[in-house]
C-alpha positions in Angstrom: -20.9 -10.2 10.2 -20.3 -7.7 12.9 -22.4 -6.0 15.8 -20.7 -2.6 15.5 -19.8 -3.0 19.1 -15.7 -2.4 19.6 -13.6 -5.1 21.3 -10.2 -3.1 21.5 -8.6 -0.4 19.8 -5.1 -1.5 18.7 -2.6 0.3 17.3 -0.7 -0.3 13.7 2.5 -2.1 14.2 3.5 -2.1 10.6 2.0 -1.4 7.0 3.7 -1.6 4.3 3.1 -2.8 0.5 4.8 -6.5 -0.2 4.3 -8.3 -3.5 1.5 -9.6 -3.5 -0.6 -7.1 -1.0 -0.4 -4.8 1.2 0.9 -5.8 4.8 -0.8 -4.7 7.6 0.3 -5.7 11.4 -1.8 -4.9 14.9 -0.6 -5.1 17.9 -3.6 -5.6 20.3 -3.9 -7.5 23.7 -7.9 -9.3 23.9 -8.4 -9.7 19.8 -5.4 -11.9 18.6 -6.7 -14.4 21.8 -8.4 -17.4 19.8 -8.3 -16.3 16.7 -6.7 -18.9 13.6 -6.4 -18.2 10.1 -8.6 -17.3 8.2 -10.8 -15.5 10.8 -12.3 -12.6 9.7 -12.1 -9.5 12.2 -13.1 -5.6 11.7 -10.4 -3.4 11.4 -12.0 0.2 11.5 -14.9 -1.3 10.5 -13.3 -3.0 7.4 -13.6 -7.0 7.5 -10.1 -8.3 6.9 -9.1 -11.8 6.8 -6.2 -13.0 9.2 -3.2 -14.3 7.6 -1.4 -14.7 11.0 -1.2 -14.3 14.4 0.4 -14.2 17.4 -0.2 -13.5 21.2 0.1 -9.9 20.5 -0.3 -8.9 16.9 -2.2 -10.0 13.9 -1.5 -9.9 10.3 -3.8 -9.5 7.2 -3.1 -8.7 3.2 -4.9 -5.7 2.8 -6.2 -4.9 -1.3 -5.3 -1.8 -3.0 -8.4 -0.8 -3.9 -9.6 -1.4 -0.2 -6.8 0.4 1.1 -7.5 3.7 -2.1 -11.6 3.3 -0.7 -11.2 3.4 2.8 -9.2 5.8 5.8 -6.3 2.9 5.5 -4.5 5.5 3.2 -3.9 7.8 6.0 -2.9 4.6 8.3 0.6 5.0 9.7 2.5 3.3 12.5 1.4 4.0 15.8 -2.3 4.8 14.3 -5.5 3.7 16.7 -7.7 1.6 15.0 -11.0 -0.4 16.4 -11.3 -3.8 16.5 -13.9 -6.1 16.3 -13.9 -10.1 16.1 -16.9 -11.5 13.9 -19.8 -12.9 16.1 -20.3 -16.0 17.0 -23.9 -17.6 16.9 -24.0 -18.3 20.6 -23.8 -14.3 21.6 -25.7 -11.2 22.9 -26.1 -8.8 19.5 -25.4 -5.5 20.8 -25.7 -2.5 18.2 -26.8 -3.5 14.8 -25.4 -5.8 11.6 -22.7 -4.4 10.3 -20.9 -6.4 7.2 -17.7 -4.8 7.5 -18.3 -3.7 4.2 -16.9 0.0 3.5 -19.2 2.0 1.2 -16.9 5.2 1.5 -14.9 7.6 3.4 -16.9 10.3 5.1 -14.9 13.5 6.4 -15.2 14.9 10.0 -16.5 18.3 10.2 -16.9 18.8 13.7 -16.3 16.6 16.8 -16.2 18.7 20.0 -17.7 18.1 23.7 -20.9 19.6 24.4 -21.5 19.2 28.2 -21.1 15.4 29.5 -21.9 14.4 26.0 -20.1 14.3 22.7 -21.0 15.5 19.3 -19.4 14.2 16.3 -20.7 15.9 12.6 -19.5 13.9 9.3 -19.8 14.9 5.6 -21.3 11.7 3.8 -20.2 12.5 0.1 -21.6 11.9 -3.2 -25.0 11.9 -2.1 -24.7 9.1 0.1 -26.4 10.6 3.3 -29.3 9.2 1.1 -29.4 6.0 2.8 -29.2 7.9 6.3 -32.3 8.5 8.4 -33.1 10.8 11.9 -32.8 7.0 14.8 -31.4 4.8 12.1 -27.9 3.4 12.1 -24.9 4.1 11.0 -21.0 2.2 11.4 -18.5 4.5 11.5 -15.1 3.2 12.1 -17.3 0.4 12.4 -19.0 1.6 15.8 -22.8 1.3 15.5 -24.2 4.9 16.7 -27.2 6.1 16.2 -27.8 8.8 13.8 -29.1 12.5 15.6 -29.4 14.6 12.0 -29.1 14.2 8.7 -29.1 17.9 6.9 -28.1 17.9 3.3 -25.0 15.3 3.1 -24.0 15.8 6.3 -24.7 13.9 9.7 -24.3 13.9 13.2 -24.9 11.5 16.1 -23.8 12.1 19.5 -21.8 9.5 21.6 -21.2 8.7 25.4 -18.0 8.9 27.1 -17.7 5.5 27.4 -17.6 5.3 23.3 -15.1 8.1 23.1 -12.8 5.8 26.1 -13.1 2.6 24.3 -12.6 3.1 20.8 -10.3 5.7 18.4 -13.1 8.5 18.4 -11.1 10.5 21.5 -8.5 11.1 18.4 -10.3 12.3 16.0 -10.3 15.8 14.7 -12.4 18.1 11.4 -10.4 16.3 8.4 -9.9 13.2 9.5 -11.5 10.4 7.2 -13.7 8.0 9.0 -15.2 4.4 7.4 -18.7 4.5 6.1 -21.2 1.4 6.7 -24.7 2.8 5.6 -27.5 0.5 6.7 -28.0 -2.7 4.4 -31.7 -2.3 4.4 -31.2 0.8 2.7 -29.2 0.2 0.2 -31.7 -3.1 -0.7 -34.6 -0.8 -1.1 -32.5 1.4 -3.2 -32.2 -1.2 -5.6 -35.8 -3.0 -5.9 -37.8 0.3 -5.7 -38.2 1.9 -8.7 -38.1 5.8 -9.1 -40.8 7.2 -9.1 -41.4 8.9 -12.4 -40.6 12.6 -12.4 
């Protein structure tokens, strides 16, 4: 379970397909302190486990089928990506629960500055701006942010400097794919609520 709130943005050191998985290496400075194997941390919003670690870098087997449904396709070395260790009991719980579960790729359609402020627009395919409501949350690239519209299957929320500085947002531009984490309630009420009969 994750807060949403980014520790670091690292950058990919290496990621490349092995035997048995896919390879993936950070190198990052604050996350790597600590952590042992088996720890599970956020990459982009994505829980991975740790298979290793260093000082300066740590390791995890990434799926196929999580690398085909999430923006770990377009990963390359050198790549930003936010990072996020899995809270502890003991902690303050900024932002909101996020699982680290992807639910799909969304596209950016616009990200530009509009006065102090920052304004980022995302197409939430398939129908899935469904689970997205005007205040509710949202994880994308597993920051928590607060959604501003939702028109059609698109949505928007805007986001303080200090978001853009301290996670991979400041590099992202209309195409890019972004990590999807709709809210669980959502999703819950999806399932135990009938349709209502047409």
């Amino acid at each position: 379970m994750f807060s949403g709130i980014i520790e670091e943005v690292g950058r990919v050191a290496s990621f490349a397909q092995a035997a048995e998985a896919w390879k993936l290496q950070i190198a990052a400075q604050l996350v790597p302190a600590g952590v042992v194997l088996g720890d599970s941390i956020a990459v982009n919003g994505c829980c991975l486990t740790v298979i290793k670690s260093d000082p300066g870098h740590v390791w995890f087997d990434v799926l196929e089928e999580t690398r085909r449904l999430t923006n770990f396709n377009q990963l390359a070395i050198g790549s930003a990506v936010n990072l996020e260790r899995s809270l502890r009991a003991d902690s303050r719980m900024g932002g909101h629960f996020v699982t680290g579960h992807i639910d799909l790729p969304g596209r950016v359609e616009v990200m530009e500055q509009r006065g102090k402020d920052y304004y980022l627009r995302v197409l939430a395919p398939g129908g899935s701006a469904r689970y997205l409501v005007f205040k509710g949350c949202v994880a994308v690239d597993g920051i928590s942010l607060t959604v501003a519209e939702v028109s059609g299957d698109y949505f928007a929320v805007w986001i303080i400097p200090h978001t853009m500085a301290a996670t991979n947002l400041w590099e992202k531009k209309p195409g890019d794919a972004v990590n999807l984490e709709f809210d669980l309630l959502a999703k819950y009420v999806e399932k135990l609520v009938p349709p209502c009969p047409a």
